[in-house]
N, C-alpha and C positions, 0 to 999 in steps of 0.2 A: 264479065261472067254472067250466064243467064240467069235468072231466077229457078232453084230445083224446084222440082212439082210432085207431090206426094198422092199416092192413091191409098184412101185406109176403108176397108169393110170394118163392119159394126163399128163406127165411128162414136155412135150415142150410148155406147157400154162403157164401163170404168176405164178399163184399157183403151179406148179407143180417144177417150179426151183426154187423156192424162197427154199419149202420145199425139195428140193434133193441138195441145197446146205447146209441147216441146218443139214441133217441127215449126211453128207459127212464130217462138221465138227466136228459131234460126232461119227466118227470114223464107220458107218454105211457102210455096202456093201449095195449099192443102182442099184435095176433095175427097169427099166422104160420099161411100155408098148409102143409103137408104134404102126401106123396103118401105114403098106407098103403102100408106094405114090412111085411117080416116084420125087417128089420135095419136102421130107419131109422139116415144116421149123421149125429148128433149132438155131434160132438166141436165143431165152431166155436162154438157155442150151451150148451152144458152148464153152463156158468158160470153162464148167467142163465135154463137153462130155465124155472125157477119163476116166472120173471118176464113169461112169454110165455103166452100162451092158444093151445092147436095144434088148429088145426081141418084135420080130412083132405079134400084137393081135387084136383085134378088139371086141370091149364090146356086138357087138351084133352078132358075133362069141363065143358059149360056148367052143367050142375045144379049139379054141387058146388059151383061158383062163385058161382052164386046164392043157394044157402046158403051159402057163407060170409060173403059179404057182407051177409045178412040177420044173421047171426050177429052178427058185427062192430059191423055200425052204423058205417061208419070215417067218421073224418073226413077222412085220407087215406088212398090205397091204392098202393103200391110194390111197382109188376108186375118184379120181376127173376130171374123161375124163367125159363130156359130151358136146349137142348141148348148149352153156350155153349161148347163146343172145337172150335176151330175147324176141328184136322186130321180130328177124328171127323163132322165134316159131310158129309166127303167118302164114307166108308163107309157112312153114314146119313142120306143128304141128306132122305129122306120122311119122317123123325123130326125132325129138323129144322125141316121146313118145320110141322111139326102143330103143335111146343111151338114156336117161337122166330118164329116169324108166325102161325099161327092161333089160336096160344094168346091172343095178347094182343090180338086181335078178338073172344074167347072173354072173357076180363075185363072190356075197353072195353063189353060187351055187358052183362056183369053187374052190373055201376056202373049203367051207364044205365038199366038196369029197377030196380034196388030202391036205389040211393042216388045218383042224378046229381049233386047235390052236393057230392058226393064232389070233395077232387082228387086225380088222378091223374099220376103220375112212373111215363114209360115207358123202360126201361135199354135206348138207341140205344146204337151201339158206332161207333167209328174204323174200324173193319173193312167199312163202309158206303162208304169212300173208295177203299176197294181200291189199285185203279192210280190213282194220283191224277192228277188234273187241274192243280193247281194247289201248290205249299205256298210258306208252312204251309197248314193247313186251318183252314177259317171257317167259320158256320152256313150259310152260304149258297154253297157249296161244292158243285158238283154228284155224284152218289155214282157209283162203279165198283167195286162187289165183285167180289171175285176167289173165293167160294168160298160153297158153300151156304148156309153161316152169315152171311155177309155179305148175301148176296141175303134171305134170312128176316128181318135186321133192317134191311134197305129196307123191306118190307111191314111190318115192328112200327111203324117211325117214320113212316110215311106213312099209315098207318089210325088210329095216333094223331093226327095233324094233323087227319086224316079226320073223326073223332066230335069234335074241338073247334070245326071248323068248321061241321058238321049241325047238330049237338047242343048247343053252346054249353057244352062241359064245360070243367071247367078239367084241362085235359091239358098235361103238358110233355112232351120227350124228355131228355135228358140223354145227349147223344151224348161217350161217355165213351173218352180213350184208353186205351192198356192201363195198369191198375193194379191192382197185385200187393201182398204181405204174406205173413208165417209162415200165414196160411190161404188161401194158395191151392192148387187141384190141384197132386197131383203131378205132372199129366201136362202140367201148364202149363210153359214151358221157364224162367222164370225159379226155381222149384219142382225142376223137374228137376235145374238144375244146383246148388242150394244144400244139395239131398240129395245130390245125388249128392259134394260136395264132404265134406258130415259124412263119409259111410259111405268117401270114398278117407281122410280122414286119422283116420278111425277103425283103418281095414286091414280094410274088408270089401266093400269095390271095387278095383277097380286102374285102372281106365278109363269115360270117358265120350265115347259114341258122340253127334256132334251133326248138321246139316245144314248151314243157309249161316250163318257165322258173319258175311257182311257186312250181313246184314237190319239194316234200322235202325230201331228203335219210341222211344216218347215215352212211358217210364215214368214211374207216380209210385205214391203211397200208397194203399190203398184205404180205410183209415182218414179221411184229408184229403177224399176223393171222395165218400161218403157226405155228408160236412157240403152239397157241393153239392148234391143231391140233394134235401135238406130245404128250402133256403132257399131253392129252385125253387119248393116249394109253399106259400111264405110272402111270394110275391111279390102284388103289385095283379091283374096280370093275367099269364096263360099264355102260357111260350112257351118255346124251343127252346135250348139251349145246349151248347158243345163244351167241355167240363171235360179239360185236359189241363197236363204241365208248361209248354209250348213249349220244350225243350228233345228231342233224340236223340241217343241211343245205339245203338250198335250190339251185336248178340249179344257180338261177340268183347270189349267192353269189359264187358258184364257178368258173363263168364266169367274174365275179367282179375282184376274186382274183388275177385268170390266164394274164389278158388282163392288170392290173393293175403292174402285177409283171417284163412286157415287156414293162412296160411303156406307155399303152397305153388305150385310153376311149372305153371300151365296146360297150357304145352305140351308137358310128361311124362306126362298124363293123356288128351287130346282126342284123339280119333278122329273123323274125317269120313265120314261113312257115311249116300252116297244115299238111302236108304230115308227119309232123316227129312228127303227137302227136297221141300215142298209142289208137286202139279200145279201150281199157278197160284200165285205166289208175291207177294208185297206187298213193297216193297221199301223205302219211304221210308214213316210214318207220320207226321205232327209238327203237333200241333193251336198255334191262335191261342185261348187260353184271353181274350183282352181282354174282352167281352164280359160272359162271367162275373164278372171281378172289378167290372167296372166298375158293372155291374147289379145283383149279385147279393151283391158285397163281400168275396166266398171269397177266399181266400189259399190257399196252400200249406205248410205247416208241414216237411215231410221229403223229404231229397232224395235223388238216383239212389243215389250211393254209401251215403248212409246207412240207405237202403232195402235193398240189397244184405247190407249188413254184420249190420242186425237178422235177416233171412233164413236168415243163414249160421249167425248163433247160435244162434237159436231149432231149426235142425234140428240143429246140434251138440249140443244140449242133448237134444232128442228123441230122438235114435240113440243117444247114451251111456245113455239111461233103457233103452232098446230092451235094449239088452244085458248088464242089469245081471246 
């Protein structure tokens, strides 16, 4: 049996080494897109860059797309490059709208001229339910974004649906809640406050400014989310599913966690400060993962707090290097 060969966009984001290290363990030839910089960064990946083939592309570039997938050859292809913060959608909604919808009309296109055989795992978000209608949330949930990013991945997830139905490809979405890890942005708030927790009990902060501590998200592992992802394209036939914990939290419980795991009182630290509470704000997330398990046989291995707690260390660890 040949060697499977994997194509993954945004290879060098959380999501994209978690899964290029999973597919590397099952013996996968893995290439990853890039977008030529002068300072690519590389830090989530460097462990196994040697192990990856980097072909330079850019999602809202169709040629390079086409050469890369000519490149490739993949047997699958894992479109998860886009502008994917959510608060910068709002500054940048037409950048947005290019990579994080057009783009993935821009891949779905270059699959289907040089490998339609191909399948294809498109990363839909929870952030597509916005003001929810309904929870928890099910595949079949109707969507309400509340913010440029959300609106961009309605169009990812419904022109993916789109070319599965024209075209007969095998396309999934994997409409994923939030999930987080020691690589995610800093500017991601679970990110934000695990650093900002190292550098207060290091003594090189004294305060952390937040927004609406009562927002409530349906965290889990990005490591665990990834495994979904694969098994999506190891199914008989294509199709749609919501990978979450079914569980929520709230901001103010995972600042609780964080601050408390460093040993220290939250609310000596937190500053509430306007500036960081979204025009249009999502307030309840909380996906029905059933589906997934039931189909698909994913489990969850890591939970809120103990996602929290690896977070905390791993920046603890990385600020004390910082300052050595």
């Amino acid at each position: 049996m040949s060697q499977k060969r994997a194509l993954i966009t945004g290879i060098t984001g959380q999501d994209g080494s978690y899964l290029a290290e999973l597919l590397i363990s099952k013996g996968y030839k893995v290439f990853g897109i890039k977008r030529r910089t002068s300072a690519p960064i590389m830090e989530n990946i460097i462990h196994i860059a040697n192990e990856i083939e980097f072909i330079d592309g850019d999602l809202q570039d169709l040629g390079s797309l086409i050469q890369a997938v000519k490149i490739s050859n993949p047997d699958e292809v894992y479109n998860l490059a886009a502008q994917s913060f959510v608060g910068t959608s709002w500054a940048q909604p037409v950048l947005t709208a290019q990579s994080t919808a057009i783009g993935v009309t821009n891949m779905l296109e270059a699959v289907r001229l040089v490998k339609p055989d191909a399948r294809f795992y498109q990363a839909s978000s929870s952030e597509m339910f916005g003001k929810v209608v309904e929870t928890p949330q099910v595949e079949t949930t109707p969507f309400y974004p509340r913010s440029p990013y959300g609106v961009a991945k309605v169009y990812g997830h419904w022109i993916t649906v789109n070319y599965r139905e024209s075209y007969d490809m095998f396309a999934c979405s994997g409409i994923l809640f939030n999930h987080e890890s020691p690589r995610r942005g800093i500017e991601f708030v679970t990110r934000k406050v695990t650093d900002a927790v190292a550098r207060i009990k290091l003594g090189l902060q004294n305060e952390l400014r937040m927004g609406n501590l009562d927002s409530k998200r349906d965290w889990g592992f990005a490591g665990d989310y990834v495994q979904a992802m694969w098994l999506m394209l190891q199914q008989d036939a294509p199709d749609d599913f919501v990978i979450s914990t079914g569980e929520t939290h709230t901001v103010e419980e995972l600042v609780e966690i964080a601050f408390s795991h460093a040993g220290l009182n939250w609310r000596d630290y937190i500053v509430i400060d306007p500036k960081f509470v979204r025009p249009a704000e999502v307030d309840l997330l909380l996906g029905d993962c059933t589906k997934a398990k039931e189909k698909l046989g994913w489990k969850l291995d890591v939970g809120f707090e103990e996602l929290v707690k690896m977070m905390v260390d791993s920046d603890l660890e990385r600020v004390r290097k910082e300052i050595r």
